[in-house]
Backbone as JSON, one array per atom type, in Angstrom:
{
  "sequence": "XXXXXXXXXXXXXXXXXXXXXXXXXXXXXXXXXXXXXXXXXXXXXXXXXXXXXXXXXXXXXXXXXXXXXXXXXXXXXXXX",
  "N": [[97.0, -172.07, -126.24], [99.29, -172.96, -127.7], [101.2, -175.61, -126.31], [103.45, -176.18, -127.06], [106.03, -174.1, -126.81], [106.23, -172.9, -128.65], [106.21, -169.45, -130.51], [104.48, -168.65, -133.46], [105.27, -167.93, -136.72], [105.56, -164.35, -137.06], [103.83, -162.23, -139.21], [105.9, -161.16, -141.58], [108.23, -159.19, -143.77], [110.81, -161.17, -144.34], [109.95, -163.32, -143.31], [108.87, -166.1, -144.36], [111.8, -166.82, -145.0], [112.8, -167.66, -142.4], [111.38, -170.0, -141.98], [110.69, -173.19, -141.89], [108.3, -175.01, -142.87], [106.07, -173.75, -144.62], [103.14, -171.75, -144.36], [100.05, -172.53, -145.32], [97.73, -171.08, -145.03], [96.04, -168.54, -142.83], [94.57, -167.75, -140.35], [91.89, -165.94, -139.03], [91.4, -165.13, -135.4], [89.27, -163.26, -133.86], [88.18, -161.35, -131.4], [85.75, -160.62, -128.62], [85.98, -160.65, -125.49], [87.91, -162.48, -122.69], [86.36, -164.54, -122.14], [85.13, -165.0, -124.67], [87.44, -165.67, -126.32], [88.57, -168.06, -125.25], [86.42, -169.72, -125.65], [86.92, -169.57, -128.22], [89.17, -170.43, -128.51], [89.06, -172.95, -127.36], [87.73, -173.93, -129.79], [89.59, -173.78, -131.62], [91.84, -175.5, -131.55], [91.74, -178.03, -133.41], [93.4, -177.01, -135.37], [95.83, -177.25, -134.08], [99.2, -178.32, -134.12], [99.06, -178.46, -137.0], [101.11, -177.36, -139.78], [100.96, -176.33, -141.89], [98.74, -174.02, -141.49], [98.42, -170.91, -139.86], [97.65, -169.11, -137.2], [96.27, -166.48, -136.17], [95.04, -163.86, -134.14], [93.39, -161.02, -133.08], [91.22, -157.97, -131.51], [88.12, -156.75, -130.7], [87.43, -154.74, -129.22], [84.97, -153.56, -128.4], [83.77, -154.63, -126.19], [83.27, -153.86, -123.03], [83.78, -155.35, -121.28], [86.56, -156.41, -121.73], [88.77, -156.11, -120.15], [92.15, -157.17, -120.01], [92.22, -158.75, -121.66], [94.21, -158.78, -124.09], [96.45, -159.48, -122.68], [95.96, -162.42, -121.52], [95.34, -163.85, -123.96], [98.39, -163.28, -125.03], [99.65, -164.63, -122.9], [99.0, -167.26, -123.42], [100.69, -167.63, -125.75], [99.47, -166.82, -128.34], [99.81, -165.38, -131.34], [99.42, -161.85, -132.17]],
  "CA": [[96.74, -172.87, -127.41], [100.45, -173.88, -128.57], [101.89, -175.87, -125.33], [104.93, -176.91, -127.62], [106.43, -172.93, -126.11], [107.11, -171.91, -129.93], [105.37, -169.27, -131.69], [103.96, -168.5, -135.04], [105.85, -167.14, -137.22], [105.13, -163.0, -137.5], [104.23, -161.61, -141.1], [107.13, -160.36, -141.92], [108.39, -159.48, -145.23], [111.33, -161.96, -144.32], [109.05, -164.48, -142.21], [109.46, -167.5, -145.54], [113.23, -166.99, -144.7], [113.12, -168.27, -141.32], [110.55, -171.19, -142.17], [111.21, -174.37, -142.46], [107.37, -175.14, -143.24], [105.11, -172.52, -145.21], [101.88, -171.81, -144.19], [99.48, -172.41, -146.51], [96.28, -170.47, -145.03], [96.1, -168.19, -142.29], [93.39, -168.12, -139.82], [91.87, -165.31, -138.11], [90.5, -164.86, -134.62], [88.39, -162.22, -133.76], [87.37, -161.97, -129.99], [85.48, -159.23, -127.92], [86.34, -160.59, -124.34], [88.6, -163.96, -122.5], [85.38, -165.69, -122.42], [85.2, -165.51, -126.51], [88.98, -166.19, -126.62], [88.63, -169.31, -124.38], [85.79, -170.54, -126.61], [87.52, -169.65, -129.85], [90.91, -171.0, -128.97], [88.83, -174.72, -127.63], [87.3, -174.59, -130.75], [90.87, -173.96, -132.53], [92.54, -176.73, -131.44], [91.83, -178.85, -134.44], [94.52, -176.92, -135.7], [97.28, -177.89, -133.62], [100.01, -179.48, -134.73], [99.35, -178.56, -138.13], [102.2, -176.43, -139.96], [100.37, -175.53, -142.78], [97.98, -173.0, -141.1], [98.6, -169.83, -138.92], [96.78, -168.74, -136.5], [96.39, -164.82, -135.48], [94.36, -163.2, -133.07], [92.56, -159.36, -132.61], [90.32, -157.79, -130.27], [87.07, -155.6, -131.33], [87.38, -153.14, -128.18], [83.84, -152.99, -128.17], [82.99, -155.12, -125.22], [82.69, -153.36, -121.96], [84.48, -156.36, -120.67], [87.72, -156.76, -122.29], [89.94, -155.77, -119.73], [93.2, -158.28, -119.8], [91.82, -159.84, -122.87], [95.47, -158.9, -124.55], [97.16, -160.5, -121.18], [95.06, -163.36, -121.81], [96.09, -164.14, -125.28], [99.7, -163.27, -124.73], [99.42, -165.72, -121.94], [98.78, -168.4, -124.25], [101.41, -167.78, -127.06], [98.93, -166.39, -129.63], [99.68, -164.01, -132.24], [98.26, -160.9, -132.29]],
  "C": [[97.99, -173.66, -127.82], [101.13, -173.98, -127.02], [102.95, -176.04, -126.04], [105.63, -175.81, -127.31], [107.21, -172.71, -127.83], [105.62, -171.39, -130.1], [105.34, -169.23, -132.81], [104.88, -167.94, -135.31], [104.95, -165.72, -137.42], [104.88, -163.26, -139.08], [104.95, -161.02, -140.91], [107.19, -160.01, -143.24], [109.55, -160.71, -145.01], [110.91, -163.21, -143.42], [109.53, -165.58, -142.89], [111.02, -167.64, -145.19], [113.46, -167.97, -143.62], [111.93, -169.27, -141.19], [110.9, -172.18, -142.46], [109.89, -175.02, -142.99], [106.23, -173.85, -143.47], [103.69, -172.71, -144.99], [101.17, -171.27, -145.28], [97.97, -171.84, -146.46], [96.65, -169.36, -143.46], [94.36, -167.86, -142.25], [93.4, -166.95, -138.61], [90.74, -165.17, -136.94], [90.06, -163.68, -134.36], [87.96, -162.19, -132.36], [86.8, -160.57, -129.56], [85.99, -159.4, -126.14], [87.7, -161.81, -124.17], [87.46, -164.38, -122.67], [85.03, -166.19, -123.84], [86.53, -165.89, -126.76], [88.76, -167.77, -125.89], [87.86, -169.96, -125.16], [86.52, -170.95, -128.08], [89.19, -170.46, -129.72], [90.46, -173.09, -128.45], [88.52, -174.9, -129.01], [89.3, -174.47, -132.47], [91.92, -174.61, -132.46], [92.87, -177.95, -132.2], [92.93, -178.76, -135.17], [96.0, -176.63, -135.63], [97.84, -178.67, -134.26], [100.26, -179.44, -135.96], [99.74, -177.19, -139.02], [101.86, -175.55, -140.64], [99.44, -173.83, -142.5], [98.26, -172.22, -139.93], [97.7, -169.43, -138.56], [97.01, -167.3, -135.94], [94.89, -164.38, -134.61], [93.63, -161.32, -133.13], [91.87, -159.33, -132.02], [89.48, -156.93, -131.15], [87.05, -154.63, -130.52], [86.16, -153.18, -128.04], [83.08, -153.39, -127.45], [83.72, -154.41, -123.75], [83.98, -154.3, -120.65], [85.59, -156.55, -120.92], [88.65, -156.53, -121.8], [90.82, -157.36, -119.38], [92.8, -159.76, -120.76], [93.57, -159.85, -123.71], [96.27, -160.0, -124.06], [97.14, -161.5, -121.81], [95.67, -164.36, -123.26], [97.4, -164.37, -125.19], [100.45, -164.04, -123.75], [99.7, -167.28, -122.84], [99.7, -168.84, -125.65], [100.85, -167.43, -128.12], [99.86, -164.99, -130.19], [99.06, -162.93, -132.57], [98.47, -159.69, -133.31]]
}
């Protein structure tokens, strides 16, 4: 999702410290496999580029399928 090779800032308690732009919403994904990550991260592309909003990531475990769904993500620069 973020080719520019930076990530998100973590929550931190000192995260605002090392910001130079504050995010003003945070946005969470939710996936059960890669094939829902691959959908959910085309459809989260709108919010590239823009500083204001963070993007985070989790898994539900509860698909059958999910092996190297972490990988996958972590692959891509998401936050998890």
């Amino acid at each position: 999702m973020r080719e520019t090779g930076r990530l998100p800032l973590p929550l931190r308690k000192d995260g605002p410290r090392w910001s130079t732009v504050v995010a003003e919403r945070s946005v969470l994904g939710v996936v059960h496999n890669i094939t829902s990550a691959t959908r959910l991260l085309d459809l989260l592309a709108v919010f590239e580029g823009d500083e204001r909003i963070q993007v985070f990531f989790t898994r539900t475990g509860s698909s059958e399928l999910d092996g190297g769904t972490e990988e996958f993500l972590t692959s891509r620069g998401t936050r998890s």
